[in-house]
C-alpha positions in Angstrom: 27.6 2.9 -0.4 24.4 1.2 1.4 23.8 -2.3 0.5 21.0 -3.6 -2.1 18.9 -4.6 0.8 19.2 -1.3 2.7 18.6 0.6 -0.4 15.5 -1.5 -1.2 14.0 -0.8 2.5 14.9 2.7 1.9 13.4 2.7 -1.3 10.0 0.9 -0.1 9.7 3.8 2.8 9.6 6.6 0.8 6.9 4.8 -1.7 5.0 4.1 1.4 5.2 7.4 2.4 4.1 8.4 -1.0 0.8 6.4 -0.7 -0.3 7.4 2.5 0.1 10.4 1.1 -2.5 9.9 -2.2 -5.1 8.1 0.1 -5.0 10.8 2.8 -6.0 13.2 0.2 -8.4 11.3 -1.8 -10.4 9.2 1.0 -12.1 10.4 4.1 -11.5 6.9 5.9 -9.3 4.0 6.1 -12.4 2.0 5.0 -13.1 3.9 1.3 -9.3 4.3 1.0 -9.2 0.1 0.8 -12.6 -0.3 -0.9 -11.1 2.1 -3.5 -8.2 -0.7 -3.8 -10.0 -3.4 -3.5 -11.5 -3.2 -7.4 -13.1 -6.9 -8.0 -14.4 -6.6 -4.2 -13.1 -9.7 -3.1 -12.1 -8.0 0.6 -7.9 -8.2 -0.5 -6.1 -6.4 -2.1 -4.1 -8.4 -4.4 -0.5 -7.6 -6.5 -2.4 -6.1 -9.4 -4.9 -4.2 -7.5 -1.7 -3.0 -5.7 -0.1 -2.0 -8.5 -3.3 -0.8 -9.8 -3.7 1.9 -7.0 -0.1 2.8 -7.3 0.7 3.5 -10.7 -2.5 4.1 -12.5 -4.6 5.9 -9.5 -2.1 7.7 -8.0 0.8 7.9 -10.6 3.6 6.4 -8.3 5.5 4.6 -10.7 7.1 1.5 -8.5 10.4 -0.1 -10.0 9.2 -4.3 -10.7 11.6 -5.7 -8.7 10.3 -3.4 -5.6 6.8 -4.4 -6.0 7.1 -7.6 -4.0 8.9 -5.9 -1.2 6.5 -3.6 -0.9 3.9 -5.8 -0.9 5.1 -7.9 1.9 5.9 -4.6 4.1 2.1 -4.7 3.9 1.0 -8.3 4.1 1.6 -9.2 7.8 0.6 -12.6 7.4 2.5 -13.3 4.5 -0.3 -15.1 2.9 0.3 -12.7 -0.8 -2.7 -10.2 0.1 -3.7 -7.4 2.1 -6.9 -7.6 4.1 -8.3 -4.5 5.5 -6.8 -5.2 9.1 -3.3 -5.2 7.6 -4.3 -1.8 5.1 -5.5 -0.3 8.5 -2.3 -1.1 10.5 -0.6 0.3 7.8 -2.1 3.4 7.6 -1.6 4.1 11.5 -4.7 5.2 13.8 -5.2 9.2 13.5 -4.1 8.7 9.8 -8.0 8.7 8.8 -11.5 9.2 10.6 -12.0 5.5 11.3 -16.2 5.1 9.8 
């Protein structure tokens, strides 16, 4: 049997997967894909917003003690948010039409 952290990663890969997924067919580009994340505007997506665009816009349904590690597979800087150059990254060039 894998360990808890293998499983986790494992886990966080296919909800990833998932995601890119929902966005690809809902948004033309890698810009309306994170302004349709980014609800208040700020120019980060933050843990609700996250879980927001997860679970209520795209019905993935993320485990709570998951949400954190996916999070931080996201936020490159670590600083609790994703700005759009760490969204982009994650999305991978070729992903979108870059507008």
């Amino acid at each position: 049997m894998a360990a808890p952290s293998v499983r986790r990663s494992s886990l966080a890969g296919r909800l990833e997967g998932q995601m890119r997924e929902k966005l690809e067919q809902k948004f033309r580009s890698v810009h309306s894909a994170f302004r349709g994340a980014d609800a208040d505007g700020s120019g980060f997506v933050d843990t609700a917003e996250f879980k927001r665009i997860l679970e209520d816009v795209h019905h993935i349904k993320v485990p709570p003690e998951h949400m954190g590690l996916l999070l931080e597979r996201f936020d490159s800087n670590g600083d609790g948010t994703v700005d759009f150059q760490e969204f982009s990254k994650w999305m991978m060039p070729g992903y979108f039409m870059v507008c």
